[in-house]
C-alpha positions as CSV (number, residue, x, y, z in Angstrom):
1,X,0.0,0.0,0.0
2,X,1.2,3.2,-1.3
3,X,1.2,6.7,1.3
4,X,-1.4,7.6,-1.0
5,X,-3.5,4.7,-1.1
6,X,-3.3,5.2,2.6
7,X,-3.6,8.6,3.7
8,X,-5.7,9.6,0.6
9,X,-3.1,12.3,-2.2
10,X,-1.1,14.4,0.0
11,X,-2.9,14.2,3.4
12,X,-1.3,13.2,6.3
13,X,-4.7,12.7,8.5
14,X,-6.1,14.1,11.7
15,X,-5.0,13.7,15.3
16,X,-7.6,13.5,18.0
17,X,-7.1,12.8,21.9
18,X,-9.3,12.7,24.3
19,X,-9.3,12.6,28.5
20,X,-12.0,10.6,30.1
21,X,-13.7,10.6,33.3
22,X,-17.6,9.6,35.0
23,X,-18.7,8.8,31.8
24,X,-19.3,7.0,28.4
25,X,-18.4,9.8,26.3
26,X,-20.5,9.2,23.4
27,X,-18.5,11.0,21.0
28,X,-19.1,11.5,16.7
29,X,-15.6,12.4,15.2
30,X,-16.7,12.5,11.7
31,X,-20.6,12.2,9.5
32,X,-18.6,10.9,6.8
33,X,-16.4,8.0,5.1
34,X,-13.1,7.6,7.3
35,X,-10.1,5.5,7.4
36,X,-8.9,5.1,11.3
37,X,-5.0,5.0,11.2
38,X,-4.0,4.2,14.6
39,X,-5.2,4.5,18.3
40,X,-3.2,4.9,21.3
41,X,-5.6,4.5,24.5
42,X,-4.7,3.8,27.7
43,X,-6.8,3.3,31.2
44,X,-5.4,4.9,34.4
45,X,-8.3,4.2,36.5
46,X,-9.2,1.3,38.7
47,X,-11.4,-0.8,36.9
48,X,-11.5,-2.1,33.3
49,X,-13.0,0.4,30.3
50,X,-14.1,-0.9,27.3
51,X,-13.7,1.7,24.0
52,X,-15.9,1.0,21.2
53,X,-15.9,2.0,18.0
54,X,-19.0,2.6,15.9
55,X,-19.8,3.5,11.9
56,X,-22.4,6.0,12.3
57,X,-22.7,9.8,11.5
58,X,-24.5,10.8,14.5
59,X,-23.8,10.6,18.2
60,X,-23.2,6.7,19.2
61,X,-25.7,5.0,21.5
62,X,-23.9,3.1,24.0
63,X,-27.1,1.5,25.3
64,X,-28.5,0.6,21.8
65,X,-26.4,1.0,19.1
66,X,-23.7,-2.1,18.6
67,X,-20.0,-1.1,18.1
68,X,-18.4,-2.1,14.9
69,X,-15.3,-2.7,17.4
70,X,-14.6,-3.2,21.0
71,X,-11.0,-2.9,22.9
72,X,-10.7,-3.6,26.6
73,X,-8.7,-1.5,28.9
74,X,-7.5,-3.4,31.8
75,X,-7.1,-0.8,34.2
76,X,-4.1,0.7,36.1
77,X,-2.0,1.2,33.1
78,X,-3.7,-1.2,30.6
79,X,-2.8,-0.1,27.1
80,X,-4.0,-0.5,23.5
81,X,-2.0,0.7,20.3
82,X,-2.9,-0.1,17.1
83,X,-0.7,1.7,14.2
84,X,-1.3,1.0,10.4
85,X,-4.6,-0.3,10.7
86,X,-6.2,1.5,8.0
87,X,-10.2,0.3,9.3
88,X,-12.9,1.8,7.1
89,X,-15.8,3.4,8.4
90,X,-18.8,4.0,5.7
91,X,-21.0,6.4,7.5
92,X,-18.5,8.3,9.7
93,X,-16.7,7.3,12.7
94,X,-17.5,7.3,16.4
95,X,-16.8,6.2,19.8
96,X,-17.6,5.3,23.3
97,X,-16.1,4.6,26.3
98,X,-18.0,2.3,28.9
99,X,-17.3,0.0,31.9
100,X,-19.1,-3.3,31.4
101,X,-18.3,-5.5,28.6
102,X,-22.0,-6.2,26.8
103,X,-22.3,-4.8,23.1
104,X,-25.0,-2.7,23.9
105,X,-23.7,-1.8,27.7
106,X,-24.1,2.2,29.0
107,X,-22.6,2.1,31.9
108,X,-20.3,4.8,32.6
109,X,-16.9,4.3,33.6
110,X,-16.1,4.6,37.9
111,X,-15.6,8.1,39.6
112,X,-11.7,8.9,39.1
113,X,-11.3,7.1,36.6
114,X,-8.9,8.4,33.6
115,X,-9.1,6.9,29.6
116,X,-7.1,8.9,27.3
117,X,-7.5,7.7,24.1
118,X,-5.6,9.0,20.6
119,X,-6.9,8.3,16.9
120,X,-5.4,9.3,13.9
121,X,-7.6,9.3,10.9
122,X,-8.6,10.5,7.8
123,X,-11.7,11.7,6.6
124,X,-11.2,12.5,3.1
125,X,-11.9,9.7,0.6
């Protein structure tokens, strides 16, 4: 795979990061065809955090809508990188941050606890 296969003609992508706490942070990074690069996400709190990823172009719905992926974060420290995965998202690109493990789970994630999460994408295909 070419740079430009993968990043689209001269782009580069988007960088995002985000600091979680008390919540699920139902979150809608894009309303349109995306590429997700890489994540760096890591769980300083207490108790595992699951982040989920979802293909939609609105506002995910932890306690209906099903993620397209789910990571586990085990907690003090646990860590998940992923770099060069080049994932496809048709209708635009999402995410949640919960702390039980169900598909369809809202619960949010325990008082002091910390999920920072990085994604690199690109949105421009």
């Amino acid at each position: 795979m070419t740079r430009e296969d993968y990043y689209g003609a001269g782009n580069v992508g988007t960088h995002s990061n985000f600091n979680d706490a008390a919540s699920t942070t139902a979150t809608n990074l894009t309303t349109k065809k995306t590429r997700l690069l890489s994540i760096d996400a890591q769980n300083k709190g207490a108790a595992n955090a699951f982040l989920r990823l979802y293909d939609k172009a609105t506002t995910p719905a932890p306690g209906s809508d099903v993620p397209r992926m789910t990571y586990m974060l085990a907690p003090g420290g646990g860590k998940v990188i992923e770099k060069n995965i080049a994932l496809e998202f048709a209708s635009g690109f999402g995410y949640a941050i919960t702390g039980g493990a169900g598909d369809t789970d809202a619960t949010n994630i325990a008082n002091g606890a910390e999920v920072v999460v990085s994604f690199q994408y690109y949105d421009k295909l």
